[in-house]
C-alpha positions in Angstrom: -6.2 14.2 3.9 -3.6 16.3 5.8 -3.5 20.0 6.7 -0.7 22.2 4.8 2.9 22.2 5.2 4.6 24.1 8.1 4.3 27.9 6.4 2.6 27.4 2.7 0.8 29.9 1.9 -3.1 29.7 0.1 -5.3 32.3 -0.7 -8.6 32.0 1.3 -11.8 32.2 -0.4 -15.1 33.4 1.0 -17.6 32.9 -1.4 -16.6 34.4 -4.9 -14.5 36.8 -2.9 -10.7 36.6 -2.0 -10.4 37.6 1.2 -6.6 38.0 1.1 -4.4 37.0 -2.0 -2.0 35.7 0.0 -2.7 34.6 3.4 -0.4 32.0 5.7 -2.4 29.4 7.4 -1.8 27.9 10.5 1.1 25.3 10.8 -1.3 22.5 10.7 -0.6 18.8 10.2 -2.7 16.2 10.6 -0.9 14.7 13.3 -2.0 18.1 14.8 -5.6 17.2 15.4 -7.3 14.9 17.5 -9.4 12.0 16.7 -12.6 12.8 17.7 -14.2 9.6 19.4 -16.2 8.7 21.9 -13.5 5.7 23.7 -10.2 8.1 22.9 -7.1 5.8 22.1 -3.7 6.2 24.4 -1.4 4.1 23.3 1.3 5.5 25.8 3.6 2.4 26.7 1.6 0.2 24.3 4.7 -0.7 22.0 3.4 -2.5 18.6 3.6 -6.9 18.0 5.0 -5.9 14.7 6.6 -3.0 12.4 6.9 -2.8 8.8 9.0 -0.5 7.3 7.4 0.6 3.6 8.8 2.6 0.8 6.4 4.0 -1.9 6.7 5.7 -4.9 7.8 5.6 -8.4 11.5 5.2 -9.8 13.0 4.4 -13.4 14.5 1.4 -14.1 14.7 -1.2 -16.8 11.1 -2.5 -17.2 10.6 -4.9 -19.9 6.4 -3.7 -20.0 7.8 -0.7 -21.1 11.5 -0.9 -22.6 13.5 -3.4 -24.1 16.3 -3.4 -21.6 18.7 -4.8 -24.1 17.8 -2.8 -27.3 16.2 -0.2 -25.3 17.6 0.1 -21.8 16.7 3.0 -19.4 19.6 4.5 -19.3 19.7 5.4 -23.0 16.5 7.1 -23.5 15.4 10.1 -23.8 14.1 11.8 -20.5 10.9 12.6 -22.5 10.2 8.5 -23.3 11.3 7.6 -20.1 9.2 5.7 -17.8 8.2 5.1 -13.8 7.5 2.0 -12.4 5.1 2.0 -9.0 7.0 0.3 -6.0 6.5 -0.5 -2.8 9.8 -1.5 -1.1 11.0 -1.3 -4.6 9.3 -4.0 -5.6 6.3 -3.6 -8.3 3.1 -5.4 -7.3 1.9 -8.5 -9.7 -1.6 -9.8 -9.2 -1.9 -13.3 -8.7 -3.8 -15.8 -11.1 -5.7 -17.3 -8.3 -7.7 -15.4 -5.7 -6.1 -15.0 -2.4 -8.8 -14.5 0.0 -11.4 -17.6 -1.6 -9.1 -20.1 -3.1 -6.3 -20.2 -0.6 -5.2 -23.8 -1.1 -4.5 -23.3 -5.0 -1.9 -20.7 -4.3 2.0 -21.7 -4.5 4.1 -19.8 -1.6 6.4 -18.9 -4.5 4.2 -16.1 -6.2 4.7 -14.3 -2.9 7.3 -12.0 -1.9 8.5 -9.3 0.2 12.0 -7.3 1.3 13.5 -9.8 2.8 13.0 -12.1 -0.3 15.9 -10.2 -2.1 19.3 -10.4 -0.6 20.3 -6.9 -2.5 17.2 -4.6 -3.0 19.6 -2.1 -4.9 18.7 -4.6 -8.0 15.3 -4.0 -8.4 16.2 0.1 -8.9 17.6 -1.1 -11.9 15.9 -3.9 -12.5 12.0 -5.1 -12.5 11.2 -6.7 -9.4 7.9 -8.0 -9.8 5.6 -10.4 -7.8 2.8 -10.8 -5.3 4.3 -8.9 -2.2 2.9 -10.1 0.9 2.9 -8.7 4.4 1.4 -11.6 6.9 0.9 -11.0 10.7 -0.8 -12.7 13.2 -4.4 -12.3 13.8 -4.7 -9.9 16.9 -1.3 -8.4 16.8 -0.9 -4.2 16.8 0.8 -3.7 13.4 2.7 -0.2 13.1 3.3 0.7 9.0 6.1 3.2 9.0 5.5 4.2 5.3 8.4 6.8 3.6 7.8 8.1 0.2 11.5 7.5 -1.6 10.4 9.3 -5.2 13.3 10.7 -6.4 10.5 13.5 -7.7 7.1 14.1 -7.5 4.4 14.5 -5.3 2.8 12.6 -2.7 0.8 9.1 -2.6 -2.3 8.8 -1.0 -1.9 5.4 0.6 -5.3 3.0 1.3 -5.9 0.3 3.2 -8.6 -2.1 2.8 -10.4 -3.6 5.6 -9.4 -1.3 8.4 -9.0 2.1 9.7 -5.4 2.8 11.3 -4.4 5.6 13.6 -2.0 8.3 12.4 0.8 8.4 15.1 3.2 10.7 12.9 3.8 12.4 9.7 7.1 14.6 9.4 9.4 15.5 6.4 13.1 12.9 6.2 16.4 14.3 4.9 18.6 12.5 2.3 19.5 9.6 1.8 15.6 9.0 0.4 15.4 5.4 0.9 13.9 2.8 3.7 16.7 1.8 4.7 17.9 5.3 5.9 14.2 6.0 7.4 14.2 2.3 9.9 17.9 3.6 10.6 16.4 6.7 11.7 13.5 5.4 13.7 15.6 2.5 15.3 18.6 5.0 16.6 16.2 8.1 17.5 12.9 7.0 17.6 10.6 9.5 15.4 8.2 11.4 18.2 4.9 9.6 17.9 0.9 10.9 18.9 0.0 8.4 21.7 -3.6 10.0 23.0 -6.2 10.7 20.6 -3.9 10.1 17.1 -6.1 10.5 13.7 -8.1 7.7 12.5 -8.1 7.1 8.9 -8.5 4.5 6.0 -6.6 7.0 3.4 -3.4 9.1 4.2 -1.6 11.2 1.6 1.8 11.1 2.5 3.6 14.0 0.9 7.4 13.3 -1.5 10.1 12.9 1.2 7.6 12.6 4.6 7.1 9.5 6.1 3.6 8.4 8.1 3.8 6.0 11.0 0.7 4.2 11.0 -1.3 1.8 13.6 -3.7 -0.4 13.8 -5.0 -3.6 15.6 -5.0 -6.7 13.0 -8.7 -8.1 14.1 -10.5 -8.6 10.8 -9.4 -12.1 9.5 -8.5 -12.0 5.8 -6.5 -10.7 2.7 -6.2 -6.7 2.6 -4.7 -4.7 -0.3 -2.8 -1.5 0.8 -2.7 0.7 -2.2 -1.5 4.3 -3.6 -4.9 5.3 -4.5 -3.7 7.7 -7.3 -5.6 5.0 -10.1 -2.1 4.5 -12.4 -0.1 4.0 -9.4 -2.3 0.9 -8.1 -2.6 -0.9 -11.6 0.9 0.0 -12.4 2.1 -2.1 -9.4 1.8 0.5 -6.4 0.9 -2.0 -3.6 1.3 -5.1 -1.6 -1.6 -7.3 0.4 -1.4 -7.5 4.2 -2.6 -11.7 5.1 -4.0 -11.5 8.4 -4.1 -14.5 10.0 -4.3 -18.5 8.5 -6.8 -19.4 6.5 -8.1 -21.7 8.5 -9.3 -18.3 10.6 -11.1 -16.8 7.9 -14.5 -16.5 7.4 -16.3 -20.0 5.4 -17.3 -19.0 2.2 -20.9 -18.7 1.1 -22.2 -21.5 -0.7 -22.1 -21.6 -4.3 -19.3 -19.1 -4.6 -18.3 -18.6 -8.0 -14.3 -19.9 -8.1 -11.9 -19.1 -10.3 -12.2 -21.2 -13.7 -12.9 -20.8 -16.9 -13.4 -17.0 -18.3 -12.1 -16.0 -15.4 -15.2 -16.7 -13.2 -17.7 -20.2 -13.1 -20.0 -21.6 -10.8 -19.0 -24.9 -10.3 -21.4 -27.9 -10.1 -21.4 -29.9 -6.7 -18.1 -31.3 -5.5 -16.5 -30.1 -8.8 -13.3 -28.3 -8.6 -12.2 -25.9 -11.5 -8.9 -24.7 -12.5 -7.6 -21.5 -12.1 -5.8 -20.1 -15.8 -2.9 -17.6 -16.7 -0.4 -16.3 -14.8 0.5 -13.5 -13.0 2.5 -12.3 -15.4 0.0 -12.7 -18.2 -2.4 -10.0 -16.8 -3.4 -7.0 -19.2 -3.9 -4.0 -17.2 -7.6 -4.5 -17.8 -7.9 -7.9 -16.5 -5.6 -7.0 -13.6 -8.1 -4.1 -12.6 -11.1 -6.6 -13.1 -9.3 -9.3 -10.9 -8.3 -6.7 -8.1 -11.7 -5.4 -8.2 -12.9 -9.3 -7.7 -10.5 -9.3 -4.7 -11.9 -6.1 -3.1 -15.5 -7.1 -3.6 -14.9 -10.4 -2.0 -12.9 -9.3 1.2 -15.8 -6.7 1.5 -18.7 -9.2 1.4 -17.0 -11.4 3.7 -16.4 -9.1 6.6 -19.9 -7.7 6.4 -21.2 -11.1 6.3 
C-alpha cells in the first residue's frame, strides 16, 4: 500500500537466494510515485469544498462490552486483560438498526453523530462514545480526508473507502502531541506540503502509527459509503464512520421488490405493505453487526452499478 519508511532496511530476495542480508532501499513513499493515467490530475490552485479532519486507531478506555467500568474499570486492570476500543475521532462506530442507504426515511437524526456532536471529546478517551458517526457533504463537492493515526502504540491501519477511489496528496510522520486536534492545528498554521500533479489513486491506504494521509476525492457517486480500517477486528470493533453523499432524494430509486428491513432481519414485503425495522443499535452481536454491514456494502454496490 505504501513504499518503506525513509531508511528501513529489508533483505532483498531473488528467487530462493538473498541477494544481500541487509540492503537499504530507496527512500520511497507512496506519495513518491505518480499515478499512472491516461487524463493526469493537477489540482494546483484547486482548493477542496470541504476538509475533515480524522483520527484512527485504538485506545483504552472504560468500555462496558468489555469491562464493568464500576466493578471493573480500566484503570484497575491488569495490562494483560486490558482492552482497545476502535475509534475514529474517538468515537467507536455503532451500526444502525435500519439500513441507511434503502430505508432512509425510517432513520431518526439522533442515531447519528460526529466531532462536533461532543462539546469535550477528552470524554470519550475515558469513556465509550458510541454511535452511528456520520460524515455528510454535498453531492459534487471535492472532499479532502486529512486522516492521523493517534494510537498511543501499535502499528498502522489500512484505511478503505467504499464507493470511490481518492487521490493520495500526502503521507508524512507528526510529532507529539498524537491527537487531531494537534494535526488540523498543524495543517491550518503551516499547511502540510501536498502532491498536486499526478498524486496516487487508491481505494485502500495503510497509514503507518503516528503519519497522517491527506486524502482527495470528488463526491460524484450519490449514496451512503463506509470508510473503514480494513484490519477485520478493527471494522467490527467500531473502526469507522459512513460518508452521506448527498439527500436522498438524489440517490438512485430502488429496484422493485427490494427486500426491507423486517422481520428476521430481511422480508419481502407484499404490495404497498411497509415492515418494521427491529433492535437497536446497540443490541447488535458482533455477528449480526458483520451480517448487517455486509447488507449495507452489497446494497451501495448494486446500486451504483445499476
Amino acid at each position: 500500500m505504501f513504499g518503506p519508511m525513509r531508511g528501513m532496511k529489508e533483505q532483498v530476495y531473488l528467487g530462493d537466494e538473498v541477494t544481500d542480508p541487509e540492503i537499504t532501499l530507496p527512500n520511497v513513499l507512496l506519495t513518491d510515485l505518480n499515478a499512472q493515467r491516461p487524463n493526469p490530475v493537477n489540482f494546483t490552485n484547486r482548493p477542496p469544498d470541504v476538509t475533515h479532519y480524522l483520527g484512527v486507531g485504538i485506545l483504552s478506555n472504560d468500555n462496558s462490552y468489555y469491562n464493568h467500568p464500576e466493578y471493573y474499570p480500566i484503570h484497575s486492570l491488569r495490562p494483560q486483560n486490558k482492552h482497545s476500543s476502535s475509534i475514529v475521532n474517538y468515537i467507536t462506530f455503532a451500526l444502525p438498526s435500519v439500513p441507511l442507504l434503502s430505508q432512509p426515511e425510517d432513520v431518526g437524526t439522533s442515531i447519528f453523530c460526529n466531532r462536533s456532536t461532543f462539546k469535550n471529546l477528552t470524554q470519550c478517551q475515558e469513556k465509550l462514545c458510541r454511535c452511528t458517526h456520520r460524515i455528510h457533504v454535498q453531492l459534487g463537492q471535492e472532499v479532502e480526508l486529512v486522516v492521523a493515526v493517534v494510537s498511543p502504540y501499535g502499528a498502522g491501519h489500512p484505511m478503505h473507502l467504499h464507493g470511490y477511489k481518492f487521490h493520495v496528496l500526502a503521507m508524512e510522520p507528526y510529532g507529539p502531541p498524537y491527537d487531531i486536534e494537534h494535526v488540523e492545528k498543524q495543517d491550518k498554521e503551516s499547511p502540510f506540503v501536498r502532491k498536486f500533479f499526478k498524486p496516487p489513486f487508491k481505494d485502500t491506504v495503510i497509514i503507518p502509527n503516528h503519519h497522517y494521509a491527506v486524502l482527495r476525492f470528488k463526491a460524484d457517486n450519490p449514496g451512503v459509503w463506509f470508510f473503514h480500517c480494513h484490519i477485520a477486528s478493527h471494522m467490527i470493533a467500531g473502526q469507522g464512520l459512513v460518508i452521506q453523499v448527498g439527500d436522498p432524494s438524489q440517490w438512485p430509486p430502488l429496484p422493485a421488490n427490494f427486500p426491507r428491513c423486517g422481520g428476521h432481519g430481511v422480508a419481502y414485503p407484499a404490495p404497498g405493505e411497509r415492515k418494521p425495522c427491529t433492535g437497536t443499535a446497540s443490541s447488535h452481536s458482533s455477528i449480526g453487526a458483520a451480517i448487517l454491514l455486509s447488507l449495507i456494502c452489497l446494497c451501495s454496490l448494486d446500486l451504483k452499478m445499476n
